[in-house]
N, C-alpha and C positions, 0 to 999 in steps of 0.2 A: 603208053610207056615209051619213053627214048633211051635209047641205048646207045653210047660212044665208046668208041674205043680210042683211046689218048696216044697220040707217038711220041713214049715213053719206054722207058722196060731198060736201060742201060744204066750200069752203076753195080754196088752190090747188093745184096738180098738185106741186111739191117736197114735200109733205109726204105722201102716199101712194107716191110712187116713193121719197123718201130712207127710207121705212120698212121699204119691200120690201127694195132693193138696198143701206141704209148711203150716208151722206152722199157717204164716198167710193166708193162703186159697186164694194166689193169683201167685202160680206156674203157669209161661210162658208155652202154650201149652195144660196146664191140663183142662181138663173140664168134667163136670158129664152130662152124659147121665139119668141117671134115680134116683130118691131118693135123700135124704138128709143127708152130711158127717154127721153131728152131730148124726141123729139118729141110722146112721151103727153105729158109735164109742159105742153108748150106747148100741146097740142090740150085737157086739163082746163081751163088758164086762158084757152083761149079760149073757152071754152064760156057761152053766158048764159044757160043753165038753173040754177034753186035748185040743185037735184041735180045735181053734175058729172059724177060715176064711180060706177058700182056699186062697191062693198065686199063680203066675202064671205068665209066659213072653211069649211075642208071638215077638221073634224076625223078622226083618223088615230091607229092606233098602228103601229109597229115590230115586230119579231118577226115575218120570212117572210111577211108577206100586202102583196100583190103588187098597187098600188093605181094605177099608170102608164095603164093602159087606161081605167080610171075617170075617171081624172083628164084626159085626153085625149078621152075621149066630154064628161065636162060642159064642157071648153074650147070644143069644138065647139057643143053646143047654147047656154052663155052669148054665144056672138056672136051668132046666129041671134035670142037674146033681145033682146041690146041693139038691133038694127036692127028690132027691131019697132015 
C-alpha cells in the first residue's frame, strides 16, 4: 500500500468535504466513519494556520485484496500524527 500525503490543506473546509461527500452529501461509495462533515467544515475555517487539513491518497486496486484493516491502522496512526 502507498500512502501520500498532498501539499494541499489551504482554502476553506466546503471545498475538501463537498469533494469528498458531493455538494449534496449523497456521493456513491462515500461514507463517514467518524464525526460530522458540517462540523469539520466549520473546525477547517476556523483554523489560523497557512495549512488547514492534511490531504492525502492511499492508492488501491479492486480484484479480492482486502484493504479495510489497512486502511483502519493508517486512520489510526494519522490522528495520532495530526495531534502531534
Amino acid at each position: 500500500m502507498i500512502v501520500k500525503f498532498h501539499p494541499r490543506g489551504r482554502g476553506g473546509g466546503a471545498g475538501p468535504v463537498d469533494y469528498l461527500l458531493g455538494k449534496d452529501r449523497q456521493r456513491d461509495g462515500a461514507s463517514i466513519l467518524q464525526g460530522k462533515p458540517e462540523e469539520v467544515r466549520e473546525l477547517i475555517d476556523a483554523s489560523p494556520y497557512a495549512k488547514k487539513y492534511p490531504s492525502g491518497s492511499i492508492p488501491h486496486r479492486t480484484g479480492g485484496i482486502e484493504i479495510a484493516p489497512q486502511l483502519l491502522n493508517l486512520i489510526l496512526i494519522s490522528r495520532h500524527f495530526v495531534r502531534l
